[in-house]
N, C-alpha and C positions, 0 to 999 in steps of 0.2 A: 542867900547861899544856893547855889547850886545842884540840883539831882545829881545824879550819875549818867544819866541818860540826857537830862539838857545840858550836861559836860558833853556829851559822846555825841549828840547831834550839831553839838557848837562848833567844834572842832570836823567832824564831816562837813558841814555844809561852808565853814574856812576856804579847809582844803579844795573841796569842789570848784571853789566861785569868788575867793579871796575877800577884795571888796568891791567887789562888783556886782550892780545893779540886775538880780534875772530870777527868772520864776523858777519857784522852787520848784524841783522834781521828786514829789513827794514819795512815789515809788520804789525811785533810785536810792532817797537817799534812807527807808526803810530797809531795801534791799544791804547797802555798805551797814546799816548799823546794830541790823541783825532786830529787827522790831515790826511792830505789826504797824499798819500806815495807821491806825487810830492811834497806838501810843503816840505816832510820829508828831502829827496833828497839832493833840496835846502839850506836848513839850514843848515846840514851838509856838504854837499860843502863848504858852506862860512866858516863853524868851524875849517874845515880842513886849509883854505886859512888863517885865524886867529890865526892859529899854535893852538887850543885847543884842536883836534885830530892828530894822529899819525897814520899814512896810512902805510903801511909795507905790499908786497906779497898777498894781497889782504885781509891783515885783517888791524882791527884799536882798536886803546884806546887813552884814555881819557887822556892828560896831565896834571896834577895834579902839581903846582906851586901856593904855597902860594902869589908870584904877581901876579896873575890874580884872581880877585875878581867877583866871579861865584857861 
């Protein structure tokens, strides 16, 4: 199950970069989600660890799968 916050960074970082392979702009996307870049960090860590990103040579996207209810 999902936070609230790796709901709200799943969906930012979607809409930024769809499925497409690029380095996260961790910043940016602290700045759209209204959080500190260590929450940001964090949640993503764990999104990665929940298979809902895709870490690849130092870039990521978004796993898009109709079973995961996001």
């Amino acid at each position: 199950m999902l936070s609230d916050l790796e709901r709200k960074l799943l969906r930012v970082v979607f809409n930024l970069n769809r499925n497409e392979w690029v380095r996260l702009d961790i910043p940016r996307i602290a700045h759209l989600s209204v959080r500190s870049q260590q929450q940001v960090r964090a949640a993503l860590n764990s999104l990665w660890r929940q298979g809902y990103l895709e870490h690849n040579d130092g870039k990521s996207r978004v796993v898009y799968s109709r079973e995961k209810n996001w």
